[in-house]
C-alpha positions as CSV (number, residue, x, y, z in Angstrom):
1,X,11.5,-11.3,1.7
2,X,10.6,-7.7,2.2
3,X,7.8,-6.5,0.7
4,X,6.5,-2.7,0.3
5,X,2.6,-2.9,0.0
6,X,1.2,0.7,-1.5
7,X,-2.2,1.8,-1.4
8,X,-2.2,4.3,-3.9
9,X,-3.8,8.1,-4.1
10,X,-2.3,11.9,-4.6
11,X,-4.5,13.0,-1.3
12,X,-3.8,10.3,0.7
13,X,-0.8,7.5,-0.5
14,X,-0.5,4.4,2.1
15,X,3.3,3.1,2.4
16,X,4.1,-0.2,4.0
17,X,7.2,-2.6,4.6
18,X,6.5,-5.9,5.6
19,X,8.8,-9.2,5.7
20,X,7.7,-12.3,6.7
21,X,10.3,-13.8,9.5
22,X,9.6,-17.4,11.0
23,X,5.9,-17.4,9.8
24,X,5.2,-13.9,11.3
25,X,4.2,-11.1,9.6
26,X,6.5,-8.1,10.4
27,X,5.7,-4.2,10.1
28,X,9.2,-2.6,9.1
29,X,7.6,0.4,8.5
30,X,4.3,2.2,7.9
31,X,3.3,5.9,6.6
32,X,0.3,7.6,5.2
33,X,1.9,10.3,3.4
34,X,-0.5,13.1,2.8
35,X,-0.4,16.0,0.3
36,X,-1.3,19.4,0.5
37,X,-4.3,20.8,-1.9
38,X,-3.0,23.7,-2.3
39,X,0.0,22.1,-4.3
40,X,-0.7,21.5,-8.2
41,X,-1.2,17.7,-9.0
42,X,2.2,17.3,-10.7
43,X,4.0,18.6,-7.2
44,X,1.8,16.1,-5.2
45,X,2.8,12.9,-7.3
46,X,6.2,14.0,-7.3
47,X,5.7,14.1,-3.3
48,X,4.3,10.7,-3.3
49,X,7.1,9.3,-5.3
50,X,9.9,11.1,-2.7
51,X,8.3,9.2,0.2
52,X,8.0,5.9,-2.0
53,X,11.6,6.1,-3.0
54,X,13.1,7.1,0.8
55,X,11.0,3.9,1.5
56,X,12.5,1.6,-0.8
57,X,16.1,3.0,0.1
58,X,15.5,3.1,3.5
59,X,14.3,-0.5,4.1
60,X,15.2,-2.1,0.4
61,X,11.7,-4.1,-0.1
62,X,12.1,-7.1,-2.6
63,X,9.0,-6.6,-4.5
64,X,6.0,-3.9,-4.8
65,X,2.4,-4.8,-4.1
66,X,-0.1,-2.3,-5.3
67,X,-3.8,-2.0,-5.1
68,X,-5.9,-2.2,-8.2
69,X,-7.7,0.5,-9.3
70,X,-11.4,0.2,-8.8
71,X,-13.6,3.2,-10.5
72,X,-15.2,5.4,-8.1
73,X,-18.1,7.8,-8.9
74,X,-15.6,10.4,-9.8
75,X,-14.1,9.5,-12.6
76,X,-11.6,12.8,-12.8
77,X,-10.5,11.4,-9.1
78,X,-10.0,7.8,-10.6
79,X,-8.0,8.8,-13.6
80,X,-5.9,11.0,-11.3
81,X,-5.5,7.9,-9.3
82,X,-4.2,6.2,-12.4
83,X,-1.5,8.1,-12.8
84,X,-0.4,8.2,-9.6
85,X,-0.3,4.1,-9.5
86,X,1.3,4.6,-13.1
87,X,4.3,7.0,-11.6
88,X,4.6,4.2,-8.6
89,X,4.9,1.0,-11.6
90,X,7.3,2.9,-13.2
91,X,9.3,3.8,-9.9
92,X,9.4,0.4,-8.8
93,X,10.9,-0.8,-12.2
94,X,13.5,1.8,-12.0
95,X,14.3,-0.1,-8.8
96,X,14.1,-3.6,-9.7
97,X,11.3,-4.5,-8.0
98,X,8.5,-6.6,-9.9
99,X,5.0,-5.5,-9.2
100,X,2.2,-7.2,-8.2
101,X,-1.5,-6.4,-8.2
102,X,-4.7,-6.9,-5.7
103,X,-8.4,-5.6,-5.8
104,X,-10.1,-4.6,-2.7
105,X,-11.6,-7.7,-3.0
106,X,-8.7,-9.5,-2.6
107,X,-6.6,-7.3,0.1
108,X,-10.2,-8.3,2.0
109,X,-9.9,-11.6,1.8
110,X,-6.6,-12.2,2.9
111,X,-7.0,-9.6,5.5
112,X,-9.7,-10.6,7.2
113,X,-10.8,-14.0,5.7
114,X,-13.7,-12.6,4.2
115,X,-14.0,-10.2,0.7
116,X,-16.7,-8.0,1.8
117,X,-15.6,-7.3,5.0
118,X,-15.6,-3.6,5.8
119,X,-12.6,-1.5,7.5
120,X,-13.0,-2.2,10.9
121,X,-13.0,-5.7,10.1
122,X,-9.8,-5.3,8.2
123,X,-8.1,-3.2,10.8
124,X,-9.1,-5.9,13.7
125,X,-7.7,-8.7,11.6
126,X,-4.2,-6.9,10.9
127,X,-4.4,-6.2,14.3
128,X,-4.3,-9.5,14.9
129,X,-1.8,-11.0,12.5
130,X,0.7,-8.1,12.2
131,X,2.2,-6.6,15.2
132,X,2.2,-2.4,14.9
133,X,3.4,-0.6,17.3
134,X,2.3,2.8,16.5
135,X,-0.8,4.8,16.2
136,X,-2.1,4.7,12.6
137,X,-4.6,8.0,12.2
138,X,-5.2,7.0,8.4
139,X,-7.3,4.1,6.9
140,X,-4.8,4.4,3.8
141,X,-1.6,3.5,5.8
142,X,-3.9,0.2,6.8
143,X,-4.4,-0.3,3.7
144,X,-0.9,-0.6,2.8
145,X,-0.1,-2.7,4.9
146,X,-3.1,-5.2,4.0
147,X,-2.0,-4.9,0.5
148,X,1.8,-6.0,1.5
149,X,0.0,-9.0,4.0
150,X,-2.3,-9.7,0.5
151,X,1.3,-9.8,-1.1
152,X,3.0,-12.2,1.5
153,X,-0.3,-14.8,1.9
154,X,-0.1,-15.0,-1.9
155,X,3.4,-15.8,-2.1
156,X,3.2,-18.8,-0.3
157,X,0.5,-20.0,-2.5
């Protein structure tokens, strides 16, 4: 089953597609797309939800995993945030895709086997149970795709 694992902003918006094939995590595809600050917030959701929905047609995931919303210290940031994860819900329901949610917490703990492990732990773990074969620049578009790992560990639960 394919799964597209999103780690959420309007800055910064991890996209992954993963599928599980013989016990093996597989990276379909992996992006951070990033928006520019000179465009108003509307224009960068609506950028967000182009590269979300060329994802979804592109590689047709079965499911959406998204990462919970913790609140940061700005709050205008985290409502922002918010809407953004709102805008992706409702995009995934217009494609039939059920959604699931993790906290950091959790994407942490299936990631690297630990929930307060910290990014380069994270990144050394996926590393290790995900083949990528690219160069990721962003800690978002590793996020994704420990969110869509998060997704697949639990579905074998």
């Amino acid at each position: 089953m394919r799964i597209l694992g999103i780690d959420p902003g309007y800055g910064r918006c991890g996209i992954a597609v993963l599928e599980k094939i013989n016990g093996k995590e597989i990276l379909i595809f992996s992006q951070c797309v990033e928006t520019s600050t000179s465009l108003s917030f509307p224009e960068r959701v609506g950028e967000v939800l182009a590269a979300c929905t060329k994802a979804i047609n592109d590689h047709a995931p079965a499911q959406m995993a998204i990462e919970k919303l913790f609140f940061a210290k700005n709050q205008k940031t985290a409502m922002q945030v918010a809407e953004v994860r709102g805008a992706l819900m409702a995009l995934a329901t217009q494609h039939g895709l059920p959604v699931s949610e993790y906290t950091p917490m959790q994407v942490k703990s299936a990631a690297a086997g630990y929930g307060g492990a910290d990014k380069k732990q994270v990144i050394k773990m996926l590393h290790a149970l995900v083949k990528i074969d690219k160069k990721i620049e962003h800690d978002d578009e590793y996020d994704a795709i420990a969110i869509g790992v998060t997704h697949l560990a639990h579905m074998r639960l």
